[in-house]
SERO-4910 file (N, C-alpha, C, O; in steps of 0.05 Angstrom, whole numbers):
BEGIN
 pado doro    nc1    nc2    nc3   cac1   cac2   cac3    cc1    cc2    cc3    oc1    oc2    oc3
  Unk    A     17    -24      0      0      0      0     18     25      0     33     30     19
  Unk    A     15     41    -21     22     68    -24     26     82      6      8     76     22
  Unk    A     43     98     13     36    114     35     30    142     32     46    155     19
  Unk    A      6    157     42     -8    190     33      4    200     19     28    196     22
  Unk    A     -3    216     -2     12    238     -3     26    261     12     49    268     13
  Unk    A     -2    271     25      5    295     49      7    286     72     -9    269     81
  Unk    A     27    296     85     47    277    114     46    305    127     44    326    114
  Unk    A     48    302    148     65    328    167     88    324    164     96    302    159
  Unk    A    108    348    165    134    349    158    148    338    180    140    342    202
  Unk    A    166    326    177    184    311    200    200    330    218    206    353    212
  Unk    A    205    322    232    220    337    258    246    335    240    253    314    231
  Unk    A    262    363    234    278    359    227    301    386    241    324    390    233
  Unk    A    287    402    264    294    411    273    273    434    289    248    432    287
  Unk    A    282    453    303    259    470    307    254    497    280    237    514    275
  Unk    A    277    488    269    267    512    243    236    499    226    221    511    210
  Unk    A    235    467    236    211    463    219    188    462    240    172    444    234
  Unk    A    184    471    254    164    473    282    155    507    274    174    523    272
  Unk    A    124    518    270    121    538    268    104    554    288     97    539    306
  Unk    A     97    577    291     74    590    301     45    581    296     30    588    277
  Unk    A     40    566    314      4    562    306     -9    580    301     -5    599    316
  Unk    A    -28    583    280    -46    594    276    -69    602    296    -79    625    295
  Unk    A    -76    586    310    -95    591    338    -78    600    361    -78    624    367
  Unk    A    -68    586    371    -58    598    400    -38    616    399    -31    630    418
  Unk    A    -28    617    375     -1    636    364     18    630    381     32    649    389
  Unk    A     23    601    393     44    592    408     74    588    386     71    585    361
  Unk    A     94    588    395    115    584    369    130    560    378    136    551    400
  Unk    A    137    552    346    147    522    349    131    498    361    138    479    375
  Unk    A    110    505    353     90    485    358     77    466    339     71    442    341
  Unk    A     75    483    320     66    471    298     82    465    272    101    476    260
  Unk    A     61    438    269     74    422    247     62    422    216     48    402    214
  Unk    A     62    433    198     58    438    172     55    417    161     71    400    168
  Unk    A     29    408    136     23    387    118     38    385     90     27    398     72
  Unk    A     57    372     84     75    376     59     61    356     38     44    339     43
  Unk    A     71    362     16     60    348     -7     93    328    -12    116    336    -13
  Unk    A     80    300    -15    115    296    -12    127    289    -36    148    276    -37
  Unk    A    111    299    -58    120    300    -86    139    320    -91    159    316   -106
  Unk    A    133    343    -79    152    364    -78    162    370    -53    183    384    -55
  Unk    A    155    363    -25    169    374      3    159    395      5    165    407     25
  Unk    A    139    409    -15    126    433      3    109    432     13     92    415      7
  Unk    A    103    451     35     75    458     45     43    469     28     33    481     10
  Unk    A     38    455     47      0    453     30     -4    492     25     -6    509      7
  Unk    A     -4    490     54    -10    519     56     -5    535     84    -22    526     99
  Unk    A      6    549     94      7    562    120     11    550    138     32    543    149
  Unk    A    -21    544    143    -44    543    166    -55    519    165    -71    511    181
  Unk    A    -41    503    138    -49    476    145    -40    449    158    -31    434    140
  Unk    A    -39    437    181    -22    428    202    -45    428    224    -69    433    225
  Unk    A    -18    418    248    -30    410    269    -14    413    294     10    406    294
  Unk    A    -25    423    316     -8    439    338     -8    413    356    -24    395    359
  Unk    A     21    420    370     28    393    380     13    397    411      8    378    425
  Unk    A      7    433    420    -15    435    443    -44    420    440    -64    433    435
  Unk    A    -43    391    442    -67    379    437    -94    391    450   -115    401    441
  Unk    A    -84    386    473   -104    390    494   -121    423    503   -143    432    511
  Unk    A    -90    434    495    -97    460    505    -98    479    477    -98    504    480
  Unk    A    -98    472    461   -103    487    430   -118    474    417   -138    487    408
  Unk    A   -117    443    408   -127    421    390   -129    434    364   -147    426    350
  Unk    A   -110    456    354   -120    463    332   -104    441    301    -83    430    300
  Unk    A   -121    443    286   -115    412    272   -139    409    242   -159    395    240
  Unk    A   -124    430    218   -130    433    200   -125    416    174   -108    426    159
  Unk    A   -134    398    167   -128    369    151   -119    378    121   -125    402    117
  Unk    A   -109    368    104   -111    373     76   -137    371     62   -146    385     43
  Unk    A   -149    351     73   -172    343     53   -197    365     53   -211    371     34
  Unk    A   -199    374     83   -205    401     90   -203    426     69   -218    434     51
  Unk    A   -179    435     77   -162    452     60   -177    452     26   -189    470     14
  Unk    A   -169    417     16   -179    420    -16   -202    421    -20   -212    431    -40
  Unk    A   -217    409      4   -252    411     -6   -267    437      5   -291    438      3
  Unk    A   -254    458     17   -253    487     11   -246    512    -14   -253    533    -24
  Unk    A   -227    492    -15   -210    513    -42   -216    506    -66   -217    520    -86
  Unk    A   -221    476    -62   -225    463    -99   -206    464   -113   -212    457   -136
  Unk    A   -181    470   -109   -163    466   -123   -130    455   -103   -126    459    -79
  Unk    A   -114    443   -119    -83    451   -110    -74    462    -92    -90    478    -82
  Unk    A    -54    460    -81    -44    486    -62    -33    506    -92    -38    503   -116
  Unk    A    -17    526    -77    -13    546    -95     15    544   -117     22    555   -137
  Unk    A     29    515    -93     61    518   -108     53    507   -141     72    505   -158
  Unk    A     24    499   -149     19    483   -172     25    454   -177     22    440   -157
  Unk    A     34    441   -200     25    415   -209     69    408   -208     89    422   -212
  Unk    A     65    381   -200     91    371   -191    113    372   -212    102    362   -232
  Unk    A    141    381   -220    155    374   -236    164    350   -243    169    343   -266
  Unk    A    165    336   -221    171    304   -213    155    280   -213    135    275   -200
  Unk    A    163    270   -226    143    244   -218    137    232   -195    156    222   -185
  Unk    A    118    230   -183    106    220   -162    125    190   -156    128    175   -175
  Unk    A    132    185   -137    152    162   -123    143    153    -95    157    159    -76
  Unk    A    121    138    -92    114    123    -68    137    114    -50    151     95    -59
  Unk    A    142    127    -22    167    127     -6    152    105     -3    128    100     -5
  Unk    A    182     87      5    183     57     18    194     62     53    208     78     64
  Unk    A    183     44     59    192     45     92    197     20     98    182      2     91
  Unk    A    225     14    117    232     -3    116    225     -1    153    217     19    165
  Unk    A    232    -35    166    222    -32    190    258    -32    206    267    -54    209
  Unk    A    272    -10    213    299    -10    206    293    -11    243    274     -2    255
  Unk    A    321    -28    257    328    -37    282    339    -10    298    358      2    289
  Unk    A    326      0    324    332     22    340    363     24    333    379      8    324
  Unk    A    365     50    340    399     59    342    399     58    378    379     61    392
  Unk    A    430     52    391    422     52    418    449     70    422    463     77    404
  Unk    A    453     77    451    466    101    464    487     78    478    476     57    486
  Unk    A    510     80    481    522     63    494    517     73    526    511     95    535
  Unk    A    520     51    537    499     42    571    521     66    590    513     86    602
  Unk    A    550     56    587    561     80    601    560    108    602    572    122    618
  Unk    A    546    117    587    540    140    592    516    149    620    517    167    637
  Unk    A    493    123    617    486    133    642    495    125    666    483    133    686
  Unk    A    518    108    669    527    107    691    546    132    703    557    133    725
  Unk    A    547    151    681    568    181    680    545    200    685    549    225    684
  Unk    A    517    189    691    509    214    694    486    211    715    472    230    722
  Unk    A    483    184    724    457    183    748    477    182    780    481    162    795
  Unk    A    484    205    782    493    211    810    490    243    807    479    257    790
  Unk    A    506    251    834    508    282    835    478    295    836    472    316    825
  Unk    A    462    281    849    433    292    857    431    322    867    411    334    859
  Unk    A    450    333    883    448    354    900    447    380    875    435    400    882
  Unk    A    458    380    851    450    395    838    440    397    814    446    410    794
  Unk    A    415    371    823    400    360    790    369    378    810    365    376    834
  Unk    A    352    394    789    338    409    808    306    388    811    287    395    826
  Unk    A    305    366    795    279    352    797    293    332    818    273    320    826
  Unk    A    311    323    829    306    311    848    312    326    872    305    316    894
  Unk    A    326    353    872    320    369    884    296    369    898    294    366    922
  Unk    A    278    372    882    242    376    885    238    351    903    230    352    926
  Unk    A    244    330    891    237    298    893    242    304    932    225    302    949
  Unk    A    269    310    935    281    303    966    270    329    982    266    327   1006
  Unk    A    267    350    970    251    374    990    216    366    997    201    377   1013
  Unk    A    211    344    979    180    339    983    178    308   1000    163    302   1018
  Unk    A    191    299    993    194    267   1008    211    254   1020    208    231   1029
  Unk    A    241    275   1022    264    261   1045    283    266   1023    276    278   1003
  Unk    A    314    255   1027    332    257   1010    338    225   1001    349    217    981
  Unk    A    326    210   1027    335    187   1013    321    171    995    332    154    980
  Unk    A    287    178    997    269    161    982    276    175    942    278    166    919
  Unk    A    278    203    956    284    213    928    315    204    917    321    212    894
  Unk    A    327    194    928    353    181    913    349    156    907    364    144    893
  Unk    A    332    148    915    333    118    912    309    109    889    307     86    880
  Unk    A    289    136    882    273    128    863    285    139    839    283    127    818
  Unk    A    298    163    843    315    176    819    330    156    810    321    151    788
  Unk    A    359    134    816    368    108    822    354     89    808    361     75    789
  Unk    A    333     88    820    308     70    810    300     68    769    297     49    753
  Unk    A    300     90    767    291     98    742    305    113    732    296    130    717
  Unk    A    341    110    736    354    121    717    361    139    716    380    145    702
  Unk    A    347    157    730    346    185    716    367    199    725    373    201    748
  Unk    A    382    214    702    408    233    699    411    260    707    393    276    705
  Unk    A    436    266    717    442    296    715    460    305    691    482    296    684
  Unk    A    446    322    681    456    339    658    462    371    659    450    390    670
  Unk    A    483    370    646    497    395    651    489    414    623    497    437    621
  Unk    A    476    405    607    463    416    580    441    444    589    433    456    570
  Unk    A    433    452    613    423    465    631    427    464    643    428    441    649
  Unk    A    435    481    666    449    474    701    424    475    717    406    492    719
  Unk    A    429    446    730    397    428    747    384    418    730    367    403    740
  Unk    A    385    417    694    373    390    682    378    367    694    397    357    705
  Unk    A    349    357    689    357    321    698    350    307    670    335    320    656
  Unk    A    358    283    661    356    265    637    338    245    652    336    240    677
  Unk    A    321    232    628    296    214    637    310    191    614    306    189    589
  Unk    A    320    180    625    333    159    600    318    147    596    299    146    612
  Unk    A    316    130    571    297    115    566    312     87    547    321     84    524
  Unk    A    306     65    577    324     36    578    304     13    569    290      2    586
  Unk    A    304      8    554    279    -19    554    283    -44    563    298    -47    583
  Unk    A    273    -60    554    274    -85    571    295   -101    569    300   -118    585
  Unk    A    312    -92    542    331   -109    540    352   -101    553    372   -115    555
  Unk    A    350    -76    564    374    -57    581    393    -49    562    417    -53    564
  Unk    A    378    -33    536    392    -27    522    381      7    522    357     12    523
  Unk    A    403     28    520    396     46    515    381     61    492    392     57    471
  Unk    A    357     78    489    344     86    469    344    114    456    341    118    432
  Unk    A    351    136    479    351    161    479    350    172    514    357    160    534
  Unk    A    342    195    509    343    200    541    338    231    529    345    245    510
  Unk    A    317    235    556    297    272    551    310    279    576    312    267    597
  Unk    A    322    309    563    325    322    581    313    349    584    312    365    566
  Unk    A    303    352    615    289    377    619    292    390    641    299    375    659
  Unk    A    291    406    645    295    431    665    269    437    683    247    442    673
  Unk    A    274    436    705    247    435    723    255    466    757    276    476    765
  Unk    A    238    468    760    237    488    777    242    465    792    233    443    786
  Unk    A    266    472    823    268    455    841    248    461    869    249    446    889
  Unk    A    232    484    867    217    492    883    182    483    883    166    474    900
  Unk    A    180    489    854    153    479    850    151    450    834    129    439    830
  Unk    A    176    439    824    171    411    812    155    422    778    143    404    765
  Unk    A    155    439    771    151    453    754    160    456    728    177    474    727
  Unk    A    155    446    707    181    453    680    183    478    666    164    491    657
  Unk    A    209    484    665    217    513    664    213    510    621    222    498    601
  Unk    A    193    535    629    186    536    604    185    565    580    177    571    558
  Unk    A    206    580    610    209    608    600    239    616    598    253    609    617
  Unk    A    252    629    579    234    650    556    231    625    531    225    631    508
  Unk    A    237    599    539    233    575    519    228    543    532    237    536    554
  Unk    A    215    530    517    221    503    530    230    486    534    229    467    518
  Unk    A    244    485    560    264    463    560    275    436    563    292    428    578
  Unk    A    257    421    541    269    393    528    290    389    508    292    403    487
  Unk    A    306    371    515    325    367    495    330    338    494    319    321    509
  Unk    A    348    334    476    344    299    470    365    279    464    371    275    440
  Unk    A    376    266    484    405    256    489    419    248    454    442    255    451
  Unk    A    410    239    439    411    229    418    424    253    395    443    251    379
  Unk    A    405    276    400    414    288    389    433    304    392    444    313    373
  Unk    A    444    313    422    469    323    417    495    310    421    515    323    428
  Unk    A    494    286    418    516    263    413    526    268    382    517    262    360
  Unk    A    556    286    394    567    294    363    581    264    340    592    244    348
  Unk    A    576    272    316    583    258    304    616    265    285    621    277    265
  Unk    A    633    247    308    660    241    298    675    231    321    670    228    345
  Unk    A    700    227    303    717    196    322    706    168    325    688    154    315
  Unk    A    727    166    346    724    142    350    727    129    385    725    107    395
  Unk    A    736    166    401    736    164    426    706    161    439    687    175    432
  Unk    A    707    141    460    686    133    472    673    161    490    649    167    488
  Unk    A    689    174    506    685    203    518    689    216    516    700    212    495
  Unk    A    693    250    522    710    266    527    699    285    550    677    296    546
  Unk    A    711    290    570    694    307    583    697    334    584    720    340    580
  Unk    A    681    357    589    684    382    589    703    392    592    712    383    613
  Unk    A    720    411    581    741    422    581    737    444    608    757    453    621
  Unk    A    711    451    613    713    464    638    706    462    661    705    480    678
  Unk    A    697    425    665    690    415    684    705    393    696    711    377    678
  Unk    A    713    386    718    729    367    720    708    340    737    716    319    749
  Unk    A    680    351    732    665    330    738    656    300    717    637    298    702
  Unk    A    670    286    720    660    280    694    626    261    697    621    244    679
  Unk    A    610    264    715    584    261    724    562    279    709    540    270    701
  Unk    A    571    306    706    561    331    692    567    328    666    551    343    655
  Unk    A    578    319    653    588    331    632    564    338    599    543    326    591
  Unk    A    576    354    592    548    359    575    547    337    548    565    338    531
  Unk    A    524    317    548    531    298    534    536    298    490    539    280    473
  Unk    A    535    331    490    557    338    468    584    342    469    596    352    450
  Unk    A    598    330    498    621    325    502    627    300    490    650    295    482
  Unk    A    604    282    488    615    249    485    617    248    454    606    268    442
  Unk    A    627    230    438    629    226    414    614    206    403    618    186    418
  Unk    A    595    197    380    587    172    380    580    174    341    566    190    328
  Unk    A    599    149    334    594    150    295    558    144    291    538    139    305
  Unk    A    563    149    271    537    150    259    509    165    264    486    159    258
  Unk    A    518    181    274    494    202    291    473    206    261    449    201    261
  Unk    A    484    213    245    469    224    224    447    199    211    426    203    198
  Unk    A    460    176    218    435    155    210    416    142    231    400    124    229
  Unk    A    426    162    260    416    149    287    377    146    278    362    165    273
  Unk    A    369    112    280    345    109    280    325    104    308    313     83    314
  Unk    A    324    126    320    306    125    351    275    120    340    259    129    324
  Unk    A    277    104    355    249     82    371    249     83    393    265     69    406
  Unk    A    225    107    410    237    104    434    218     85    443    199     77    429
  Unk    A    224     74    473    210     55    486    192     75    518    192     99    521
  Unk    A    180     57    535    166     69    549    189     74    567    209     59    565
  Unk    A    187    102    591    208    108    602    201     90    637    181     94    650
  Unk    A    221     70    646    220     58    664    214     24    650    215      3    662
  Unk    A    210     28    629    207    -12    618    232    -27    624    228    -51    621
  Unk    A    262    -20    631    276    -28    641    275    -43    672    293    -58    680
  Unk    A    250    -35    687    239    -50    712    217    -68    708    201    -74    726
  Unk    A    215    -77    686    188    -95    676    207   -129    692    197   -146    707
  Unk    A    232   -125    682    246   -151    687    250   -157    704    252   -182    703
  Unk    A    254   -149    730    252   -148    748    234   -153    772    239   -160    795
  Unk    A    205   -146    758    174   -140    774    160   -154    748    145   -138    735
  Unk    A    162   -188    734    151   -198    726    122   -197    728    108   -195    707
  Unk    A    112   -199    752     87   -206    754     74   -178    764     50   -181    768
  Unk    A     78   -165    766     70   -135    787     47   -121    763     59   -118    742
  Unk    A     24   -113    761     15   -101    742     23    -76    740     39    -70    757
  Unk    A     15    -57    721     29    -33    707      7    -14    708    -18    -17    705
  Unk    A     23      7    714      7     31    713     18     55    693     39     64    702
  Unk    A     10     68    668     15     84    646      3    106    645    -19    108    635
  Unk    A     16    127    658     11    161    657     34    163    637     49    146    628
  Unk    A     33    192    633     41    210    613     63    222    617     80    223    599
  Unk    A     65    228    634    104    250    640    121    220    657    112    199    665
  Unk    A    139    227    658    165    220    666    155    226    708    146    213    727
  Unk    A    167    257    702    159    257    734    135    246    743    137    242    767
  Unk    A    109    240    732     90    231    748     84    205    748     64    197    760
  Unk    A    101    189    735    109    160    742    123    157    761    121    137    775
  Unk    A    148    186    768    165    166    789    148    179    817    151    163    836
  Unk    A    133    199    823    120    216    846     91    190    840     89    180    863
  Unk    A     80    182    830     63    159    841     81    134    840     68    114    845
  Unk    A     99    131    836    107    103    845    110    107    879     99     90    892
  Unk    A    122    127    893    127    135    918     95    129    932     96    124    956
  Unk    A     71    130    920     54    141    930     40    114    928     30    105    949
  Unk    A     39     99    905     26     71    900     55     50    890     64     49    867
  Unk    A     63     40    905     88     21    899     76     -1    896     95    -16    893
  Unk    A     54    -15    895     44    -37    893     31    -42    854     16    -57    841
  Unk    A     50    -14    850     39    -19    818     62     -9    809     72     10    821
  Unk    A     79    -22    781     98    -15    772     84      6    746     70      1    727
  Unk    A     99     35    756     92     53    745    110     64    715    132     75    716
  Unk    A     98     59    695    120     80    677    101    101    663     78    109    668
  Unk    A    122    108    640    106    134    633    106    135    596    129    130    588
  Unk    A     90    139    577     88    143    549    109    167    544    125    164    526
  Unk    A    109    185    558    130    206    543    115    232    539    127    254    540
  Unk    A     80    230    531     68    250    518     42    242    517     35    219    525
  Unk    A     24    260    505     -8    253    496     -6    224    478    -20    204    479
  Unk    A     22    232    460      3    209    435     32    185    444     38    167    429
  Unk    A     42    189    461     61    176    467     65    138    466     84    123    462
  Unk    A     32    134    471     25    113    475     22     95    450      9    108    434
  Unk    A     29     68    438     31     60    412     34     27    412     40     19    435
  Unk    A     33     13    401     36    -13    396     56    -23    398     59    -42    412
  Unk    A     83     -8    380    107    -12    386    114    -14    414    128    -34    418
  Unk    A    108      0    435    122      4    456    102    -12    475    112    -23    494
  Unk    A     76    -14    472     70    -39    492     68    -69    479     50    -85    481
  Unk    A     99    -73    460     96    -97    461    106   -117    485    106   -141    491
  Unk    A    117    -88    497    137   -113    522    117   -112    546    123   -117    569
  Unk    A     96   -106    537     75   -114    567     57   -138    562     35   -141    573
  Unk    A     69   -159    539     51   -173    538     49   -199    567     67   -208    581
  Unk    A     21   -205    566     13   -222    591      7   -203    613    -11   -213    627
  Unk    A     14   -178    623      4   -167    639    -23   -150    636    -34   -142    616
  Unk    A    -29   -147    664    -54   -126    668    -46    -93    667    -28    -86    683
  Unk    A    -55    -76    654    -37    -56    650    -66    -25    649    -86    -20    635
  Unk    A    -54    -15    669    -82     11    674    -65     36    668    -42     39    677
  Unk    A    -76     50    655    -70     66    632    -84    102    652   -108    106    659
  Unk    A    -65    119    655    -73    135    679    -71    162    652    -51    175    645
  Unk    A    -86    162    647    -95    190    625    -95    218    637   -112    224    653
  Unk    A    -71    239    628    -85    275    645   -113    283    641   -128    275    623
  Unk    A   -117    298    655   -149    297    656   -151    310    626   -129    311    616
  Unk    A   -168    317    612   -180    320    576   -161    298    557   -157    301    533
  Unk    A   -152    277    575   -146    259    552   -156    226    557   -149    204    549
  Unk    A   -181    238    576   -184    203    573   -198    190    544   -194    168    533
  Unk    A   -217    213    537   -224    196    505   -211    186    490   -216    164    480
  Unk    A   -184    204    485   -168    195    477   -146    168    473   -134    160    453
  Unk    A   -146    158    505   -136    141    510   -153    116    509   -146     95    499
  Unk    A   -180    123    521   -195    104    517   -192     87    488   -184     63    487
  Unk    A   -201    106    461   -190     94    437   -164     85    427   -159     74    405
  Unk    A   -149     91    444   -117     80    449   -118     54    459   -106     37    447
  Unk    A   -131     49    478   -143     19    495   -147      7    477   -132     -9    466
  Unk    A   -173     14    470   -184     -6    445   -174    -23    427   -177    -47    423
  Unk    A   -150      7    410   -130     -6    383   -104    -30    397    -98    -53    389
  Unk    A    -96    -16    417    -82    -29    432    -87    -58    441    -72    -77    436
  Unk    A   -112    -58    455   -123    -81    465   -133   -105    438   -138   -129    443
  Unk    A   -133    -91    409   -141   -110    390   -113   -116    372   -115   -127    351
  Unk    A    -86   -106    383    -61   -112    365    -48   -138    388    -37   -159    384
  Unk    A    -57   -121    415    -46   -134    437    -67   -157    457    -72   -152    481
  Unk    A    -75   -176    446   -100   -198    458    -87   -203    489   -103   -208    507
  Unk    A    -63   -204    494    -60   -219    521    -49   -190    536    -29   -189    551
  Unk    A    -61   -172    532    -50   -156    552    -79   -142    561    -90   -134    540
  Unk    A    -91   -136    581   -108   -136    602   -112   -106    605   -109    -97    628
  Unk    A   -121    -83    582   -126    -53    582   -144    -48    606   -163    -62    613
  Unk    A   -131    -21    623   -161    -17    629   -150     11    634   -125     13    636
  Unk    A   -167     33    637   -172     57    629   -182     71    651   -206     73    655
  Unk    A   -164     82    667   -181    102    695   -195    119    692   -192    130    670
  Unk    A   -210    128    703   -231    157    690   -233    177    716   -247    197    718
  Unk    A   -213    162    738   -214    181    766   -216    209    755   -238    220    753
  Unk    A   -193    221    747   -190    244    744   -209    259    723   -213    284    724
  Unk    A   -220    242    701   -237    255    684   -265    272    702   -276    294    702
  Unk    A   -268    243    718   -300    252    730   -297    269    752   -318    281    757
  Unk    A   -272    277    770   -273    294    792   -249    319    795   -242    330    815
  Unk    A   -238    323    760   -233    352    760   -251    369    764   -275    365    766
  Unk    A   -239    393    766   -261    413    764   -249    434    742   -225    432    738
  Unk    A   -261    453    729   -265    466    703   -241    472    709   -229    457    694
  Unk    A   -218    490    726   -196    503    725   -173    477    717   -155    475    700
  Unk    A   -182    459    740   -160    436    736   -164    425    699   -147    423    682
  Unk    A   -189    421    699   -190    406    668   -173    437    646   -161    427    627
  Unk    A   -171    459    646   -170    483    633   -126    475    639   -110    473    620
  Unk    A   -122    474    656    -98    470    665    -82    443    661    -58    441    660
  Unk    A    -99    426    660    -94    397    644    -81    386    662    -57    386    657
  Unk    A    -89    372    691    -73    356    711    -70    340    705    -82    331    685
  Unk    A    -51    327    718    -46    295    717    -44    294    750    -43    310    768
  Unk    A    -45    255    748    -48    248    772    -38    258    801    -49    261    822
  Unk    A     -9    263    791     17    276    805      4    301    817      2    305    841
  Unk    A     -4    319    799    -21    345    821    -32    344    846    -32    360    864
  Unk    A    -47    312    841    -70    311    859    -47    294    888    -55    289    911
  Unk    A    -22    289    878    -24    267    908     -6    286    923      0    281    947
***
């Protein structure tokens, strides 16, 4: 089967991330290309990655059965060429790197948060627990690596959090970044560490060197599926951020908690490694429909794995919380 014509344009940096049209948020939005030529349909046609809190999401087919015609760039020079997709094997991060970077808590600012709200030692030992890095790519970033089951490295998010309010620092920009990509491409040395740090725990991981960056194929996996092996039988609990997997694991330990990454985070690929378990799926509040039909597709690719779909938070937000888009983590 042919694949669309009109695709959203690929992440190919933030120069291809634009100003939505609705919320006039920037770098949000993703533009519909024609992939005969790589251009854009039109503007405004795309889809903002603020699901929840914008949902703005203007289709092509839309677009043509308005206009009645083409976009404007006109009729293709090229012959039309149905891209092939191949099902190509993750690229992985070599493992030492997070052993160079899950210590030095005292000035990573989310476990910061973690040990000013719950002790210093529960928060070292769940940070420990799940990996999670200090990065010097922001001073007080922490990295959310992401290890799967085979304990192989996949990527790793790094973000910047207020150590006061547990908060992601989102001003005068937002700050995610993404281990993979600033792993420079050349050599053949395994490290190098900052020329102005003699930590080598910190070091900013465009210090390290790693070949083939330019063909790196990320597949990421769920963040914490590296404790599936461990907690064979334990059923699973699937919210949405990073931090609010590891702040309800503290709170419900009798369920092995991980996290999708995002709204659409959730996918086939990545709950293949929950097969045989019972697995409850913890939605921010305005996304349980969503997930609900995530269950569904899920539950009919995946027969032996046991969906089920909380709706706590749907039915007992209230208008500000739903307007503000909580997740579980708010509430405990």
């Amino acid at each position: 089967m042919n694949p669309p014509r009109y695709t959203l344009q690929p992440y190919k940096g933030m120069w291809s991330r634009y100003t939505c049209p609705q919320c006039l948020r920037h770098k949000v939005f993703s533009r519909y290309i024609d992939t005969t030529t790589e251009e854009p349909i039109a503007d405004d046609v795309g889809r903002c990655s603020r699901e929840v809190n914008c949902g703005y999401h203007y289709k092509p087919s839309e677009y043509f059965q308005k206009n009645g015609k083409p976009p404007n760039h006109g009729p293709s020079t090229r012959d039309y060429r149905p891209l092939t997709y191949r099902d190509f094997e993750p690229s992985y991060i070599p493992k030492r790197m997070i052993g160079q970077t899950v210590k030095h808590y005292e000035i990573n600012n989310f476990v910061r948060y973690l040990a000013a709200r719950f002790g210093r030692e529960v928060a070292y030992t769940q940070a420990q627990l799940y990996l999670v890095g200090t990065s010097k790519h922001w001073p007080g970033a922490c990295i959310f690596w992401q290890v799967d089951s085979a304990d192989k490295v996949r990527t790793g998010k790094i973000m910047l959090y207020n150590p006061e309010t547990g908060k992601r620092v989102k001003q005068p920009f937002n700050h995610i970044a993404w281990a993979h990509k600033l792993l420079r491409k050349s050599g053949s040395r395994e490290s190098q560490q900052s020329p102005e740090d003699k930590n080598p725990a910190v070091q900013r991981l465009s210090d390290f060197r790693s070949s083939g960056l330019s063909d790196y194929n990320l597949k990421q996996c769920l963040f914490g599926e590296h404790l599936l092996q461990y907690q064979p039988a334990k059923a699973v609990a699937i919210c949405e951020s990073e931090k609010t997997a590891i702040i309800a694991s503290i709170y419900y330990p009798e369920l092995l908690w991980l996290a999708a990454g995002s709204l659409q985070g959730l996918n086939v690929d990545k709950c293949k490694c929950l097969e045989g378990r019972t697995v409850i799926l913890m939605p921010d509040v305005n996304a349980y429909e969503l997930w609900v039909t995530k269950a569904t597709q899920l539950s009919a690719a995946l027969p032996s794995v046991n969906f089920k779909v909380m709706r706590l938070l749907e039915d007992n937000a209230t208008h500000q919380q739903k307007t503000e888009g909580w997740d579980i983590a708010d509430y405990l």
